[in-house]
C-alpha positions as semicolon CSV with decimal commas, in nm:
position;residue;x (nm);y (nm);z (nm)
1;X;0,639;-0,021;0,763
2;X;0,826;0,299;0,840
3;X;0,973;0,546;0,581
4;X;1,203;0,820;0,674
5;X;1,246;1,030;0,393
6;X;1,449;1,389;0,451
7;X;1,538;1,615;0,145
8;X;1,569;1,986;0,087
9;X;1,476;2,126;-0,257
10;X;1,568;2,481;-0,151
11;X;1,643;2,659;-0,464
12;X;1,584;2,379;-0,654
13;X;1,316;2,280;-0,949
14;X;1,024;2,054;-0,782
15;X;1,077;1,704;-0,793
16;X;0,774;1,435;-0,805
17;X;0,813;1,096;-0,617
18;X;0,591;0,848;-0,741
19;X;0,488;0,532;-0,538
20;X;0,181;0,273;-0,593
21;X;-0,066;0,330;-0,366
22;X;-0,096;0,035;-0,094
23;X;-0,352;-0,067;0,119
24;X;-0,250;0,116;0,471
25;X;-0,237;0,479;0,669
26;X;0,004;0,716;0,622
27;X;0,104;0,960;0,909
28;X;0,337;1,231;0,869
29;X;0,545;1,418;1,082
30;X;0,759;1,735;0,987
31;X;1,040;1,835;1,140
32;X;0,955;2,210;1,145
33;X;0,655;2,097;1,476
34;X;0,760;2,341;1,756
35;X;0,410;2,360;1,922
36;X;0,395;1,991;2,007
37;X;0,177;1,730;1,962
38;X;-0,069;1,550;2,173
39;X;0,115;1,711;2,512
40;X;0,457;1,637;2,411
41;X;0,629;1,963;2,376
42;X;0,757;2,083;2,032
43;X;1,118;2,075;2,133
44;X;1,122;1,736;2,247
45;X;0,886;1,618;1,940
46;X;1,201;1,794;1,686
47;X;1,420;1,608;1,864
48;X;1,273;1,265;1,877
49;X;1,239;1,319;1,483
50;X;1,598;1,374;1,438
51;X;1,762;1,161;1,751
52;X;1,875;0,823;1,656
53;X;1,599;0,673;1,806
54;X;1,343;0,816;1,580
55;X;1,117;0,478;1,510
56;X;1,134;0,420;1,877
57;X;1,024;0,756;1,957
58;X;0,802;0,784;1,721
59;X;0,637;0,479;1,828
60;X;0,688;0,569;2,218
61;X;0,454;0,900;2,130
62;X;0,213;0,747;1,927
63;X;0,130;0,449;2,199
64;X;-0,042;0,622;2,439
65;X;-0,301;0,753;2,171
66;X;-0,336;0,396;2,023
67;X;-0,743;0,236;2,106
68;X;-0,769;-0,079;2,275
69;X;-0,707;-0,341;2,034
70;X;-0,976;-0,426;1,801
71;X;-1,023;-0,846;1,699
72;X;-1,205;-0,765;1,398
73;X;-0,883;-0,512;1,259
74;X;-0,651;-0,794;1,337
75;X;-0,886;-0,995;1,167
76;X;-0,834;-0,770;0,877
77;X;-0,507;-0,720;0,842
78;X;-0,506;-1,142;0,815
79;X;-0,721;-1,148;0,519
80;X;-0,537;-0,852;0,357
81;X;-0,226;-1,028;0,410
82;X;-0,382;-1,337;0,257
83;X;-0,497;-1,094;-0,056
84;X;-0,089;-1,043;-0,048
85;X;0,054;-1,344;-0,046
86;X;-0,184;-1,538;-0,235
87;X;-0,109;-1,444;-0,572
88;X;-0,342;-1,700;-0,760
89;X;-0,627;-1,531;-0,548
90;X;-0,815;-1,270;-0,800
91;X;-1,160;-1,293;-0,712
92;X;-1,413;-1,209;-0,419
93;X;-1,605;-1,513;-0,372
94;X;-1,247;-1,719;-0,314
95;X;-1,142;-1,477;-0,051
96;X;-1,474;-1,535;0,140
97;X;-1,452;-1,893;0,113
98;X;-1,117;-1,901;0,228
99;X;-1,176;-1,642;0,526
100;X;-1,501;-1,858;0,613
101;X;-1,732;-1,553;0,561
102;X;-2,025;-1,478;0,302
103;X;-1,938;-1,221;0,004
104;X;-2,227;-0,962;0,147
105;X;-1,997;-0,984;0,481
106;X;-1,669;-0,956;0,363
107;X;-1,811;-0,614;0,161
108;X;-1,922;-0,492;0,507
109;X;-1,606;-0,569;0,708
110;X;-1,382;-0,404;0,426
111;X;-1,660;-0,096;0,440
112;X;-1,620;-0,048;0,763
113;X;-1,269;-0,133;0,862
114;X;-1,054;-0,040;0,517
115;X;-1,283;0,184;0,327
116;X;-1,228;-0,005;0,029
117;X;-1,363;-0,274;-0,111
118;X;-1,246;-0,647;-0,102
119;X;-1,213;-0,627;-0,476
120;X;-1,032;-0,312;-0,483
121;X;-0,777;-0,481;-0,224
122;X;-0,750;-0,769;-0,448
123;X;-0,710;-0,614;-0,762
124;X;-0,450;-0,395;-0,604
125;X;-0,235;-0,659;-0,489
126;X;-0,274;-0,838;-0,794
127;X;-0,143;-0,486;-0,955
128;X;0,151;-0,426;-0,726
129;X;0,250;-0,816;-0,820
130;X;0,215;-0,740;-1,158
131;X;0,444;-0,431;-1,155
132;X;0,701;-0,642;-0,966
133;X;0,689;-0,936;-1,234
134;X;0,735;-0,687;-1,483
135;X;1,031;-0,506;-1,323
136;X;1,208;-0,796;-1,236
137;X;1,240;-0,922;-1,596
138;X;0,918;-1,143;-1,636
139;X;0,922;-1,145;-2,035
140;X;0,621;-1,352;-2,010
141;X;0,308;-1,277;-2,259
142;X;0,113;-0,962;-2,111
143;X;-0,234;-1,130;-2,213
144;X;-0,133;-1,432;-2,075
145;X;-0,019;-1,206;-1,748
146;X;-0,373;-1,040;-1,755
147;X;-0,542;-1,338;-1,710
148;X;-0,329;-1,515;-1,399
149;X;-0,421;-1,203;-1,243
150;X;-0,810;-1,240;-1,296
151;X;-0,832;-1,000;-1,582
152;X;-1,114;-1,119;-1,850
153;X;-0,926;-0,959;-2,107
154;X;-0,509;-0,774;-2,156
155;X;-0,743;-0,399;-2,262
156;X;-0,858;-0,384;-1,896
157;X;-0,547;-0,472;-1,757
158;X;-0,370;-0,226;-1,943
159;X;-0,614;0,025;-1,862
160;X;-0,604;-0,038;-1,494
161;X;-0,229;-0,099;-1,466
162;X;-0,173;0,246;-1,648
163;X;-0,459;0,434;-1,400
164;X;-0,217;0,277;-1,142
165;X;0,139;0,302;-1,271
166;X;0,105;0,630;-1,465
167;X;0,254;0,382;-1,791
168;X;0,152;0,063;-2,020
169;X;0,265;-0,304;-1,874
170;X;0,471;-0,312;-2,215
171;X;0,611;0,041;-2,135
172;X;0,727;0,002;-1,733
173;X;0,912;-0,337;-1,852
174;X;1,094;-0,181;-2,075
175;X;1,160;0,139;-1,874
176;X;1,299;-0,133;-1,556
177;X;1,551;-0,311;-1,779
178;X;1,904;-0,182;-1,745
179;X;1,971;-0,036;-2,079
């Protein structure tokens, strides 16, 4: 996924831009780069940022400082997206059962490759699916919510859905519908 996001606040009150966080690596470039950046010079960095072309550019600079591909990321990035688009999947012992692997190994790959843990990843999705239920009118029972999402109880959801959202299930409903 790319993002280009441009603004200027000159002379203007701070503004704070909240997003959930999301399993992946940010990389940011600023405009303002005139010495360059690994060999390309600064003026032809400024200008790939701001040329039409700036996801191709960006792309065409970063290749060459890519590793060789590694089997075990790719193999990563397939469970992850099977954490994403398996919403009844909530705990760690189903993901290693569908992935073929033992729990202990599954820790280990997520250790070394996403520096998270399996749980954390699923809890997360199961998070950012919740917040998108919820903003999309789901009026369903937040208890009853909590538990499809492998929560033993709607206190701990709550708690972690606020830690992640900065606001109560019950409060970022109501805050999404048009009033």
């Amino acid at each position: 996924h790319v993002w280009i996001v441009e603004w200027d606040l000159e002379g203007q009150p701070p503004f704070v831009q909240r997003t959930l966080p999301y399993p992946c690596v940010h990389l940011v470039f600023h405009s303002r780069v005139r010495s360059g950046v690994w060999g390309v010079p600064g003026g032809a960095f400024d200008y790939a940022l701001k040329g039409a072309g700036m996801m191709a550019a960006a792309a065409a600079l970063l290749a060459p400082q890519l590793p060789a591909p590694d089997p075990q990321a790719g193999r990563v990035g397939a469970i992850l997206r099977t954490i994403e688009s398996t919403p009844g999947l909530t705990r760690v012992e189903q993901l290693a059962e569908s992935c073929g692997m033992g729990v202990r190994s599954l820790q280990q790959l997520f250790s070394d490759y996403v520096g998270v843990s399996p749980k954390w990843a699923i809890r997360r999705f199961r998070l950012h699916e919740a917040a998108d239920r919820l903003a999309n009118g789901a009026d369903e029972d937040l208890a009853a919510l909590a538990q499809s999402l492998g929560y033993f109880d709607q206190a701990h959801f709550t708690s972690d859905f606020r830690k992640l959202v900065g606001q109560t299930p019950a409060h970022y409903r109501k805050s999404q519908r048009p009033n």
